[in-house]
C-alpha positions as CSV (number, residue, x, y, z in Angstrom):
1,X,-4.2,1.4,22.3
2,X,-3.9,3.8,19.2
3,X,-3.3,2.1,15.6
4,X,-2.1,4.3,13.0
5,X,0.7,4.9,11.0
6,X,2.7,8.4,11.1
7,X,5.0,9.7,8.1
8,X,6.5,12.9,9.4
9,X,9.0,15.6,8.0
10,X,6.5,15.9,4.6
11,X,5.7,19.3,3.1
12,X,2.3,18.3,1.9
13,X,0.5,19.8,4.8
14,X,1.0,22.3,7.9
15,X,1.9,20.2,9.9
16,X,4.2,17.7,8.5
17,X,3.1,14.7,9.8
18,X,0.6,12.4,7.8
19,X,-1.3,10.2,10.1
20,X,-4.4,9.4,7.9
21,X,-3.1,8.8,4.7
22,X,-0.5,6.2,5.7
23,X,-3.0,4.2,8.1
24,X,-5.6,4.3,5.5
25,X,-3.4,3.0,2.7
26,X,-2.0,0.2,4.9
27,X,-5.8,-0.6,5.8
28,X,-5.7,-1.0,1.6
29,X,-2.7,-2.7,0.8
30,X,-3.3,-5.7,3.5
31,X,-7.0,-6.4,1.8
32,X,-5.4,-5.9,-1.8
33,X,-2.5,-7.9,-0.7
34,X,-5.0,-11.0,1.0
35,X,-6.3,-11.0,-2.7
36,X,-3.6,-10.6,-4.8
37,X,-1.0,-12.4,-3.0
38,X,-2.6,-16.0,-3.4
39,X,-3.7,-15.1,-7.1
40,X,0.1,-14.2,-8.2
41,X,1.2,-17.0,-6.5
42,X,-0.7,-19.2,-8.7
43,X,0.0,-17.6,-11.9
44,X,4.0,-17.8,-10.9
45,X,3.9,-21.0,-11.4
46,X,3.2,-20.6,-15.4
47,X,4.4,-16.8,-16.1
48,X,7.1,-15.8,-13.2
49,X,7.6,-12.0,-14.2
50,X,3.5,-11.7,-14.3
51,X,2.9,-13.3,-11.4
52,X,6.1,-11.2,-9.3
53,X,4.3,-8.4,-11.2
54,X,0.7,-9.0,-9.4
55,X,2.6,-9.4,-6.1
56,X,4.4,-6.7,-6.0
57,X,1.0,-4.2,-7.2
58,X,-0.2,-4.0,-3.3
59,X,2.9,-2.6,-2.4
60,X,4.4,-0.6,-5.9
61,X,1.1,1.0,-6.6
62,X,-1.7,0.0,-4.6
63,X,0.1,2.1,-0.7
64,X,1.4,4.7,-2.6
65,X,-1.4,5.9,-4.5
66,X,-4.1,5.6,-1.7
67,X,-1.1,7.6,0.9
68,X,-0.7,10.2,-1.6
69,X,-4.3,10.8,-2.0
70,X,-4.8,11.9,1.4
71,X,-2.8,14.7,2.7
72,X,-3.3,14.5,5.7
């Protein structure tokens, strides 16, 4: 059984499918996310725009940049 993610019709490489990338930075977001999640939780309860803010990082910033990063 094959787990991996695929992201096809892209331009950044000759084939046009990014298999690596996507997997890899879904690897990443689920460990930032079993961090982060829990921590912006608790600071919701005090500041609610910083704590939506430190949820939302594993999925605004933390997938994108690591899928980016790899072309392929």
């Amino acid at each position: 059984m094959a787990v991996g993610c695929v992201q096809c019709g892209t331009r950044s490489n000759p084939c046009r499918c990014k298999v690596v990338g996507p997997t890899l930075a879904f690897v990443v977001f689920a460990v930032a996310a079993v961090v982060e999640w829990p921590v912006g939780a608790v600071v919701y309860l005090f500041r609610h725009s910083k704590g939506r803010r430190i949820m939302a990082h594993p999925a605004t910033v933390v997938f994108p940049k690591v899928s980016n990063s790899i072309p392929i």
